[in-house]
RODO-2510 file (C-alpha; in nm, 4 decimals, decimal comma):
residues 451
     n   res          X          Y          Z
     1     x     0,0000     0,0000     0,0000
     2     x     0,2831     0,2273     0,0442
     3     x     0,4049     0,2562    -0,3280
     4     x     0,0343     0,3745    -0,4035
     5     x     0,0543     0,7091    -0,3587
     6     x     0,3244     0,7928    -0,6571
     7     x     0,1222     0,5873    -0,8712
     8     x    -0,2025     0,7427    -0,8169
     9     x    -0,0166     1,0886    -0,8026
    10     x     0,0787     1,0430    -1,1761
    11     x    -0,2440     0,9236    -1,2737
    12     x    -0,5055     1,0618    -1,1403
    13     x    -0,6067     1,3803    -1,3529
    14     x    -0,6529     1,1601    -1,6755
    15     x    -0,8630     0,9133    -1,4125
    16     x    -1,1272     1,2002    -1,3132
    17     x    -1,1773     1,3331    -1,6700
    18     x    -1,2127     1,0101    -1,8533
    19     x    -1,3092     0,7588    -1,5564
    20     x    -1,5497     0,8623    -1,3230
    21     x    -1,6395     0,5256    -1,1770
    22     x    -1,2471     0,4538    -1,1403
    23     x    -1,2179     0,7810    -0,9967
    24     x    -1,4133     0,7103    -0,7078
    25     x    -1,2450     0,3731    -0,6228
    26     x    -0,8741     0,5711    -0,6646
    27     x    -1,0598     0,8409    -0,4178
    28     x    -1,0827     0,5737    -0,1761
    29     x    -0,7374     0,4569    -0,1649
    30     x    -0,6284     0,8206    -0,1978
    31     x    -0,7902     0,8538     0,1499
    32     x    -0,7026     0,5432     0,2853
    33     x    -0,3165     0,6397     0,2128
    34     x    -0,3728     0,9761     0,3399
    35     x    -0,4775     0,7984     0,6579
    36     x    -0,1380     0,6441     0,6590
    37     x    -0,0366     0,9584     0,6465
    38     x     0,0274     1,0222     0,9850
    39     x     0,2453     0,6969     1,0505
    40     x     0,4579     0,7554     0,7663
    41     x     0,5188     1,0418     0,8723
    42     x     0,6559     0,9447     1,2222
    43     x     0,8398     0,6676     1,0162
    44     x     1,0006     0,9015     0,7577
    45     x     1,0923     1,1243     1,0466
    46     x     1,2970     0,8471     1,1891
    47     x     1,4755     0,7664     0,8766
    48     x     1,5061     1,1704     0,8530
    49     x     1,7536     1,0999     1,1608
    50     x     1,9440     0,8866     1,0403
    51     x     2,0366     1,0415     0,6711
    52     x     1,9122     1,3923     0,6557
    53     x     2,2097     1,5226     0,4092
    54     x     2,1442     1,8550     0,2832
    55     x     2,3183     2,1367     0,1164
    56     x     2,2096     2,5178     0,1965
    57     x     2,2052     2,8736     0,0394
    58     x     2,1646     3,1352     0,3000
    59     x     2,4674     3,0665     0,4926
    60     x     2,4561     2,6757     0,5770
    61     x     2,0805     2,7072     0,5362
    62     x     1,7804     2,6512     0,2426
    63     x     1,6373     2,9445     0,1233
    64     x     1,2596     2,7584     0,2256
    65     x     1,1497     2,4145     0,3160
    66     x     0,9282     2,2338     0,0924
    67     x     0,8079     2,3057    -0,2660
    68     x     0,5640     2,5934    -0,1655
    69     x     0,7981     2,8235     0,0410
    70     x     1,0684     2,7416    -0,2657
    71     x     0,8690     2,8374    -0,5365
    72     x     0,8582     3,1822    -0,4208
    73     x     1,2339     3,2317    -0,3209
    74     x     1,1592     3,1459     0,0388
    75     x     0,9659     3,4324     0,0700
    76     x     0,5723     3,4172     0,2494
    77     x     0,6058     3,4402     0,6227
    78     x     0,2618     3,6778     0,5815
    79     x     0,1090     3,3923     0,3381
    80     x     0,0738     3,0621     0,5229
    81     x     0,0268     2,7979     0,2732
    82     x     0,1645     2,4283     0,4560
    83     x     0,2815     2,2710     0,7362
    84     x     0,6375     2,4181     0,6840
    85     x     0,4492     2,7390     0,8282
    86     x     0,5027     2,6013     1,1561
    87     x     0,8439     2,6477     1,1394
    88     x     0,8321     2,9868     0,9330
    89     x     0,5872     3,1262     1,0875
    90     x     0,4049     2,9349     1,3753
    91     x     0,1536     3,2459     1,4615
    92     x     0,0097     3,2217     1,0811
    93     x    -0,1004     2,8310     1,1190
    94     x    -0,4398     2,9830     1,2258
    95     x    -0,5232     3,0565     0,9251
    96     x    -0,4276     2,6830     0,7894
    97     x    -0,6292     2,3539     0,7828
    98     x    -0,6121     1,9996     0,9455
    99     x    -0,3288     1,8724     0,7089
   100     x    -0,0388     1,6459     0,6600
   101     x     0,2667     1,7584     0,4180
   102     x     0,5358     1,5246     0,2969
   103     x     0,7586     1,5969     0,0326
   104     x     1,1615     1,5963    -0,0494
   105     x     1,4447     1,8411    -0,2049
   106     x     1,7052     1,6898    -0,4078
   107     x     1,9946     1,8672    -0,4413
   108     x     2,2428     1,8873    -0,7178
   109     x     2,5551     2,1151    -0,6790
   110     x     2,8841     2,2043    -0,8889
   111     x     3,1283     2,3021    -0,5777
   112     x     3,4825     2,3491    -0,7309
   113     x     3,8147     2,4508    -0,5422
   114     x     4,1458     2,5540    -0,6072
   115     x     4,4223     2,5622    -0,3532
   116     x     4,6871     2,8707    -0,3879
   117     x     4,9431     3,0328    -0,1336
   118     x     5,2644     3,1856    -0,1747
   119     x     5,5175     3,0338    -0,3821
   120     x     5,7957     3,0100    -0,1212
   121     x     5,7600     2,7366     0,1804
   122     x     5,9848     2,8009     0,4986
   123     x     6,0418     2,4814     0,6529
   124     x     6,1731     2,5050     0,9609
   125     x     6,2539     2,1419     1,1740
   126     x     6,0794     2,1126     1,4911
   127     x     6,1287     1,8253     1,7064
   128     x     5,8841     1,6355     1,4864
   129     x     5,7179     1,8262     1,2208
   130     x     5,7602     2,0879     0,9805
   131     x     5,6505     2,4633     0,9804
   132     x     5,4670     2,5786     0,6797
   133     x     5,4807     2,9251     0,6434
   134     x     5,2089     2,8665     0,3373
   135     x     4,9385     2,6061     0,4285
   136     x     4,7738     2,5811     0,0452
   137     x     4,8039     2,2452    -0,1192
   138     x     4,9450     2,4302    -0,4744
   139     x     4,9672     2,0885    -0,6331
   140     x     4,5883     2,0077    -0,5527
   141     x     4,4953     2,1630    -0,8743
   142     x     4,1110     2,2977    -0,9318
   143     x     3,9028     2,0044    -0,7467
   144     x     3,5361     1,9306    -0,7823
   145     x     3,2656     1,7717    -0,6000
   146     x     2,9255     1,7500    -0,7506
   147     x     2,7395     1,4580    -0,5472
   148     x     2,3632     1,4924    -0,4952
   149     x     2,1899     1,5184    -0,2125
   150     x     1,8395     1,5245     0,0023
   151     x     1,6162     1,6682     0,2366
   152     x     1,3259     1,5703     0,3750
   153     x     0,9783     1,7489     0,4294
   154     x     0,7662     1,6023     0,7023
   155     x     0,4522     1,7962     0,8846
   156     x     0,1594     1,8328     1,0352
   157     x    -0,0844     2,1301     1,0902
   158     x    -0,3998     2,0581     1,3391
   159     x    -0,6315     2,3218     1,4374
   160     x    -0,8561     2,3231     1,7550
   161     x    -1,1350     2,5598     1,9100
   162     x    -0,9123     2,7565     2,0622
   163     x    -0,5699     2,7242     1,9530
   164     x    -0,3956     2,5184     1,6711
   165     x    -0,1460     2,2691     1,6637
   166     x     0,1760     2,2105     1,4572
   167     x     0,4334     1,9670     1,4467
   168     x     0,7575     1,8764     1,1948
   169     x     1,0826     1,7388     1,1038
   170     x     1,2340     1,9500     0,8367
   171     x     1,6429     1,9129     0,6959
   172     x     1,6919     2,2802     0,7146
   173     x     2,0485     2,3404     0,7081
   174     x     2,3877     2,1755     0,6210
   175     x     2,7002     2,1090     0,4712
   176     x     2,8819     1,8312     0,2225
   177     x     3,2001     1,8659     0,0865
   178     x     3,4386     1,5621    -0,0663
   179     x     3,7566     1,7199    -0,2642
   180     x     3,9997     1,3992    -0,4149
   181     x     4,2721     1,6122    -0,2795
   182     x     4,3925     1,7877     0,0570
   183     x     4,3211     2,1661     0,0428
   184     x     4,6675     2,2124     0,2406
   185     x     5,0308     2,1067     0,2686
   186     x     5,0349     1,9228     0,6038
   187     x     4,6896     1,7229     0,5189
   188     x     4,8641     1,5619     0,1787
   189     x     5,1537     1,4591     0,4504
   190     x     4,8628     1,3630     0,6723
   191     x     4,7463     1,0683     0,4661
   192     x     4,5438     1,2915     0,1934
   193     x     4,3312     1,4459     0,5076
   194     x     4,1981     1,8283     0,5156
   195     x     3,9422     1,7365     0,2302
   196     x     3,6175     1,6418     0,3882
   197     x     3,3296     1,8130     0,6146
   198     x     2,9865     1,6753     0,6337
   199     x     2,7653     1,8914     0,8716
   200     x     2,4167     1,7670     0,8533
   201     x     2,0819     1,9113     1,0702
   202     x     1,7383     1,8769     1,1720
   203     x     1,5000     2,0778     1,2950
   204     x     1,2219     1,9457     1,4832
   205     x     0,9048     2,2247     1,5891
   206     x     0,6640     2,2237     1,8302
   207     x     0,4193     2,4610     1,7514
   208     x     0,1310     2,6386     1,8817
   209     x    -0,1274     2,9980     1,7334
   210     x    -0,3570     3,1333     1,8255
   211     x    -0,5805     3,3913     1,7036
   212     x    -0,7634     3,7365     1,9524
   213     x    -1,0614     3,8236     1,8817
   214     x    -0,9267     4,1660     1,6785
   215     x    -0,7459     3,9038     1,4352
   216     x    -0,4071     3,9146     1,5077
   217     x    -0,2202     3,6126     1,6330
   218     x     0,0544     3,4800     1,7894
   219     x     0,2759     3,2066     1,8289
   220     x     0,5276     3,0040     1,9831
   221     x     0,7376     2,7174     1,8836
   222     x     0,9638     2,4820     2,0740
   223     x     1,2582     2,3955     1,8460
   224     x     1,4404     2,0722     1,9237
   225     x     1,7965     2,0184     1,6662
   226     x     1,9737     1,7416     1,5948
   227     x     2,3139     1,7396     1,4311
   228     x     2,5654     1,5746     1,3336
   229     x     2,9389     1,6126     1,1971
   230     x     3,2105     1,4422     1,0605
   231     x     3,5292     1,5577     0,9378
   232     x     3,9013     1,5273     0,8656
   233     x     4,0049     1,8991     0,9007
   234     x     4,3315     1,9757     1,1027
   235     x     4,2796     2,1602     1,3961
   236     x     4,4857     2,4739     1,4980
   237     x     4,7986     2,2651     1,5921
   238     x     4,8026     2,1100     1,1826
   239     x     4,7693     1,8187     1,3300
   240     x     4,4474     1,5928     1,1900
   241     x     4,1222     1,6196     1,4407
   242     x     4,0832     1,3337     1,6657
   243     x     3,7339     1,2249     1,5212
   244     x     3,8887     1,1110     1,2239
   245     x     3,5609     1,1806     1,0091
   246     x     3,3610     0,9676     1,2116
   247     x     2,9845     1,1103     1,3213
   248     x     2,9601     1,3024     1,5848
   249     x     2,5767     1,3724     1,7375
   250     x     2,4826     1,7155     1,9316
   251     x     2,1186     1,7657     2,0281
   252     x     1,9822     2,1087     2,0905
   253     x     1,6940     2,3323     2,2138
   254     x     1,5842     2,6687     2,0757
   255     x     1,2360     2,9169     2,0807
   256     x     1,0214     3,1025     1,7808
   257     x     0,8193     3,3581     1,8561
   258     x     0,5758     3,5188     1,5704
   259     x     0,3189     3,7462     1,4964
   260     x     0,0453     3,7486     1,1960
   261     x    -0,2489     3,9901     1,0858
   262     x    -0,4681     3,9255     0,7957
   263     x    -0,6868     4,1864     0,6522
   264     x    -0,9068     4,2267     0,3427
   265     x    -0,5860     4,2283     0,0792
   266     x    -0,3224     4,2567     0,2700
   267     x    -0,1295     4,0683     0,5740
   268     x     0,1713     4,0665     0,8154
   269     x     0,4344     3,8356     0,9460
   270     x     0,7078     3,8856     1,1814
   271     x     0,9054     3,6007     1,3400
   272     x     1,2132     3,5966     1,6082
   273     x     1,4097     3,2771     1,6412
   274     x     1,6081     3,2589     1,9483
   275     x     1,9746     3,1522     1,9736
   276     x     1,9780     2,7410     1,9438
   277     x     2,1519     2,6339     2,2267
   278     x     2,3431     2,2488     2,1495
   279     x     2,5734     1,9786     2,3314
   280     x     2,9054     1,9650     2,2107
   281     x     3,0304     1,7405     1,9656
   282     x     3,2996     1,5435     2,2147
   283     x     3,4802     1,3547     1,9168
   284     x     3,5599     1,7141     1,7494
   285     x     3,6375     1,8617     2,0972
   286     x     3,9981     1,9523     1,9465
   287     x     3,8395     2,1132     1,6168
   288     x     3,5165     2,2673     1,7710
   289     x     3,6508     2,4179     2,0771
   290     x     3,2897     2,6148     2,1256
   291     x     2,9557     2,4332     2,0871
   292     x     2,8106     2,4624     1,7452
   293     x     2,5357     2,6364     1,8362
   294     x     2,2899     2,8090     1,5669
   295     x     2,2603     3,2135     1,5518
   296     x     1,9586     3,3734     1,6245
   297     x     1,7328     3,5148     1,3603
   298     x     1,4657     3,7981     1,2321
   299     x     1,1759     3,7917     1,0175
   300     x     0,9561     4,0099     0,8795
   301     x     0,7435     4,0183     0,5905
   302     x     0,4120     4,1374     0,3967
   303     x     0,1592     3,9659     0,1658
   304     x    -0,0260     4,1761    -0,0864
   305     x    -0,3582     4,0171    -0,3055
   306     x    -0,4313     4,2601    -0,5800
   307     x    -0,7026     4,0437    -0,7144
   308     x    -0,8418     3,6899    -0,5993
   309     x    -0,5580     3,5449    -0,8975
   310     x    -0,2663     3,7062    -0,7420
   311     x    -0,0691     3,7129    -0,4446
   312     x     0,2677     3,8571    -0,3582
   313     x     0,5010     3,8611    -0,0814
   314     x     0,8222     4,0621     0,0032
   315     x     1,0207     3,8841     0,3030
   316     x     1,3237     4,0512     0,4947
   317     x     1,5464     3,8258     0,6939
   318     x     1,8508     3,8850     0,9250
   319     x     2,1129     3,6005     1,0747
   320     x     2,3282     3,6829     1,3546
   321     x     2,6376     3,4693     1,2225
   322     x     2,8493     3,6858     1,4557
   323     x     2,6849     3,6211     1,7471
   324     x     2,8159     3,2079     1,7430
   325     x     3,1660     3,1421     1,8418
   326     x     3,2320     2,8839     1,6443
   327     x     3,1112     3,0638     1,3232
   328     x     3,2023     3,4004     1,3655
   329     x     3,5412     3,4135     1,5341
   330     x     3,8468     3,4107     1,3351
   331     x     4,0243     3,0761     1,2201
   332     x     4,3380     3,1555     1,4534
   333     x     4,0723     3,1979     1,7286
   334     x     3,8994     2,7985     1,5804
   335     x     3,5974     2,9776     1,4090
   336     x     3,5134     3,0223     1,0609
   337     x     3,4785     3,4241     1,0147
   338     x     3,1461     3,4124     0,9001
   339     x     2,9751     3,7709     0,8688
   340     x     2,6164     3,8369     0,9490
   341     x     2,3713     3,8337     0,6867
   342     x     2,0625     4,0812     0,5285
   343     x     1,8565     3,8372     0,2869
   344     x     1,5924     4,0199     0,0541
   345     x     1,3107     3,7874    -0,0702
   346     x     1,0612     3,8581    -0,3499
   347     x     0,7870     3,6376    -0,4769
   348     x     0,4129     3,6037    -0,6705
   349     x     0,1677     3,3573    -0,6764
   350     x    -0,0802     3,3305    -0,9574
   351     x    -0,4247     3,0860    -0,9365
   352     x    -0,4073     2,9827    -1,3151
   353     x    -0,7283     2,8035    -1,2341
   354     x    -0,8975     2,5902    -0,9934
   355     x    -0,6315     2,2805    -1,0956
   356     x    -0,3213     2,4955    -1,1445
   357     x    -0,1642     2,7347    -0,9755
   358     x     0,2291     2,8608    -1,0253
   359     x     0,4481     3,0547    -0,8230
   360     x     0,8226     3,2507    -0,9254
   361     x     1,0441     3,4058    -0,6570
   362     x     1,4032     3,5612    -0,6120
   363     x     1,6094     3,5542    -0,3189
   364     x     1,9442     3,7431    -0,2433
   365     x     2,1750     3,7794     0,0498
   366     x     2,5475     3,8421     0,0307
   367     x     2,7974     3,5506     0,1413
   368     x     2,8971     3,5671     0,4936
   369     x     3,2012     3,4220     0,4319
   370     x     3,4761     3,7658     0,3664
   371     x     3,7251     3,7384     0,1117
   372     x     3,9957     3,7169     0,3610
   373     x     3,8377     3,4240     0,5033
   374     x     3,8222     3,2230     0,1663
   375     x     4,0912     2,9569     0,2751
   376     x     3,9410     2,8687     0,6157
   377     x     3,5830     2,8157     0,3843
   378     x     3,7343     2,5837     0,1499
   379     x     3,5415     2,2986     0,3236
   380     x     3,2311     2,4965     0,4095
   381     x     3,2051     2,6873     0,0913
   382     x     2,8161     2,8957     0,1843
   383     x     2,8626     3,1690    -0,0551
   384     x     2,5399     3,1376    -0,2683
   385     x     2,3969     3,4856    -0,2962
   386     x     2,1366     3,4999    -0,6113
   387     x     1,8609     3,2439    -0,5777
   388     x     1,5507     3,1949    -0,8520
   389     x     1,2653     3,0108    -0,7936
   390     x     0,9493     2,8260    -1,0077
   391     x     0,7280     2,6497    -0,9064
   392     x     0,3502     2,5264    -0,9416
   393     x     0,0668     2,3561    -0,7502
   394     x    -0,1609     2,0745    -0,9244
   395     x    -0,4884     1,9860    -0,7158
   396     x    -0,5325     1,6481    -0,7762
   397     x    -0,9014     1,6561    -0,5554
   398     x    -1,0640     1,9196    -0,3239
   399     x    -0,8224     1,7385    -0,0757
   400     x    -0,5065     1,6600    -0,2181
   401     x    -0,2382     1,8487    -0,3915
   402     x     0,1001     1,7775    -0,5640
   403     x     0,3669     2,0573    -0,5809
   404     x     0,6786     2,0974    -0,7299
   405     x     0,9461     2,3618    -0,7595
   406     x     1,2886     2,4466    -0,8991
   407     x     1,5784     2,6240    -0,7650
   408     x     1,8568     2,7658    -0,9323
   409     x     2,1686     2,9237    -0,7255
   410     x     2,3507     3,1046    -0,9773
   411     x     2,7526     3,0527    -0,9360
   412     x     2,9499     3,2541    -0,6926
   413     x     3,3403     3,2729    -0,6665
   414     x     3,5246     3,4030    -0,4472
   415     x     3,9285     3,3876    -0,4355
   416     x     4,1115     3,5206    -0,1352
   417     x     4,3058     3,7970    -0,0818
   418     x     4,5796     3,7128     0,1658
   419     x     4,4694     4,0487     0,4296
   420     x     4,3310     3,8330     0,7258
   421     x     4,4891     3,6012     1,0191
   422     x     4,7908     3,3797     0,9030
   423     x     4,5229     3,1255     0,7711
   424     x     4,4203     3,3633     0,5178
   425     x     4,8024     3,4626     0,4459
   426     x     4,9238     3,1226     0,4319
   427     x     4,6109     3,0458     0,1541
   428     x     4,6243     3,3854    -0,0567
   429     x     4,5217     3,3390    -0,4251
   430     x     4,2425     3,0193    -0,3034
   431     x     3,9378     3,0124    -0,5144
   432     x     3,6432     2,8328    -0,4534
   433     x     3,2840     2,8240    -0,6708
   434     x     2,9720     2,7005    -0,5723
   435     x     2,6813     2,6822    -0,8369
   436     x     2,3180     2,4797    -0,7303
   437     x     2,0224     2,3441    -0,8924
   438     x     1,7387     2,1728    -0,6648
   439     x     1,4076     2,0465    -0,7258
   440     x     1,1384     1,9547    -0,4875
   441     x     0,8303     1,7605    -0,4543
   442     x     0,5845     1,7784    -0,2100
   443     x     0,2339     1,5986    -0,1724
   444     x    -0,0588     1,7535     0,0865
   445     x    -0,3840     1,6176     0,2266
   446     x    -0,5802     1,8663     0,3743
   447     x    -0,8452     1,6891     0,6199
   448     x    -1,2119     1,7756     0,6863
   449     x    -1,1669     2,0533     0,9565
   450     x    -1,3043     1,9666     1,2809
   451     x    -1,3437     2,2447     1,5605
***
């Protein structure tokens, strides 16, 4: 019964204009799948654990989670559509169904690097090892890494008289990098190490709306995280991490807090996310000195419906890179350098009919990685900064829909320029690109309401 659904996905507009009769006996096991719904989704959620890989564009995040928020750029925290709202919104579920969403993002990137530093190499013999005054591999060559990957889309929205109810497990941020070759002199001596990361997250909300009797809501969400890492960077001694790219787990515990309004043709959405506090990876405890928490975060956005066809959004988001440790500190210090980040998100929905309906967004932020921070990034390269979205909804009964959208990250590169900590002087002249196409597809079944 579980391979059903696909098959009566691709069939089932050509069933209800040529087969009535057949259409009512695929109704039934439309419902009777959506019924499964719920268990799947528990069961998915659990395989979610186990191999949510991802790959992210706003910093180490996606621009949106599932095929709706994609298709217009990410933006829509005033226009609740899904179950993803509970995590982009939680206050804006009141205005959503009983519903279950499942759906998937595969991920196909070009990431390409290309190891420079200064010509001349001062070694100097220690007691045991050498001292590279350049740490670029300059024999690595341009390397490339262009493996696909997925994310999962898992939730549920459930209203009740007085408040409503949403749960999810969404891969919503992440990193994946294999090179053939060592980014840096001492990890080719190392055994060909200094050429891996695989960062890899899940976030899990609990969350609840509800609406005043003047129409504006609010919400709340308890965020749970679960990560984990594995790597074979050196640490700050050049000497290869002790977790040998094995995995690594870290749980974690964060807070949303959101606001919606909805009048006549236009609405509001405003969402704070607070810092996401997380255990410590203890195999990387000589690599990630601070715990890998995630930053806090601002949303804010407005929905505009000129006409019953149209709707379109305008989202504004800020990330507080800065603000972690581990991310914002410089390499010497054991972070990564990141900058905070201003993201701009545009998008439009048009109702083609009562079947179709298509969406197109844009999304833009500027890379928080600095150019004198380009050699530290080689094995977290999150410099996509142009994002554009398509996308379109197919109603396949008053109860069911199909969606789908595309992503394309146009490519970034970024080559550094040798003015930051001796990381940065020791790599001067590194280039790395990153270019990304994604597609997802998502499947909803919207239940008969019940207050």
């Amino acid at each position: 019964m579980l391979f059903r659904a696909p098959f009566l996905v691709w069939y089932l507009p050509k069933v209800y204009v040529s087969f009535p009769r057949v259409y009512d006996v695929m109704m039934k096991r439309l419902n009777r799948a959506a019924e499964l719904g719920v268990r799947l989704f528990f069961l998915v959620a659990g395989l979610g654990l186990l191999c949510p890989t991802l790959y992210a564009a706003e910093g180490n995040e996606l621009i949106g989670i599932g095929a709706v928020q994609i298709g217009t750029g990410g933006a829509g925290i005033a226009a609740p559509k899904d179950a993803t709202w509970s995590f982009l919104n939680p206050a804006s579920m009141v205005d959503l169904e009983r519903r279950i969403d499942i759906g998937v993002e595969a991920l196909f990137l070009k990431r390409k690097a290309e190891p420079r530093g200064p010509l001349v190499v001062l070694n100097y013999q220690s007691s045991q090892e050498d001292l590279f005054l350049s740490l670029a591999n300059n024999d690595a060559g341009t390397m490339s890494d262009s493996s696909p990957m997925f994310s999962p889309i898992l939730g549920v929205i459930w209203p009740f008289e007085d408040f409503t109810l949403g749960v999810g497990v969404f891969g919503v941020q992440g990193n994946a990098v294999d090179y053939p070759r060592s980014r840096s002199v001492p990890g080719r001596r190392r055994n060909h190490r200094d050429r891996r990361a695989d960062l890899q997250v899940l976030k899990m909300p609990i969350a609840i709306a509800h609406r005043f009797p003047n129409d504006w809501a609010v919400g709340a969400a308890l965020v749970g995280v679960y990560s984990r890492l594995r790597t074979d960077s050196l640490t700050l001694e050049i000497t290869p991490t002790r977790g040998d790219f094995d995995w690594d787990d870290s749980y974690g515990l964060g807070f949303k807090f959101s606001l919606y309004k909805r009048w006549d043709r236009w609405s509001f959405g405003a969402t704070y996310t607070t810092r996401q506090w997380t255990t410590e990876f203890s195999k990387y405890r000589d690599l990630v000195t601070k715990h890998l928490d995630f930053p806090q975060q601002f949303q804010v956005g407005v929905a505009y419906r000129p006409s019953r066809w149209w709707e379109l959004v305008a989202d504004y988001k800020f990330i507080d890179w800065s603000g972690i440790s581990q991310i914002g500190r410089e390499a010497v210090h054991g972070g990564l350098n990141w900058d905070d980040q201003h993201i701009v998100k545009v998008g439009a929905t048009y109702r083609a009919s009562r079947l179709w309906t298509f969406r197109l967004g844009f999304s833009y932020g500027e890379s928080p990685v600095p150019r004198n921070a380009v050699f530290t990034n080689v094995l977290f390269p999150a410099i996509s900064e142009k994002h554009l979205t398509a996308g379109f909804t197919y109603r396949l009964t008053p109860q069911a829909d199909l969606h789908f959208a595309y992503l394309h990250a146009f490519e970034n590169t970024m080559r550094e320029n040798g003015k930051g900590d001796i990381f940065s002087i020791g790599g001067r002249g590194t280039k790395f690109s990153l270019e990304q196409d994604s597609v997802a597809v998502e499947f909803s079944y919207k239940f008969k309401a019940k207050h």
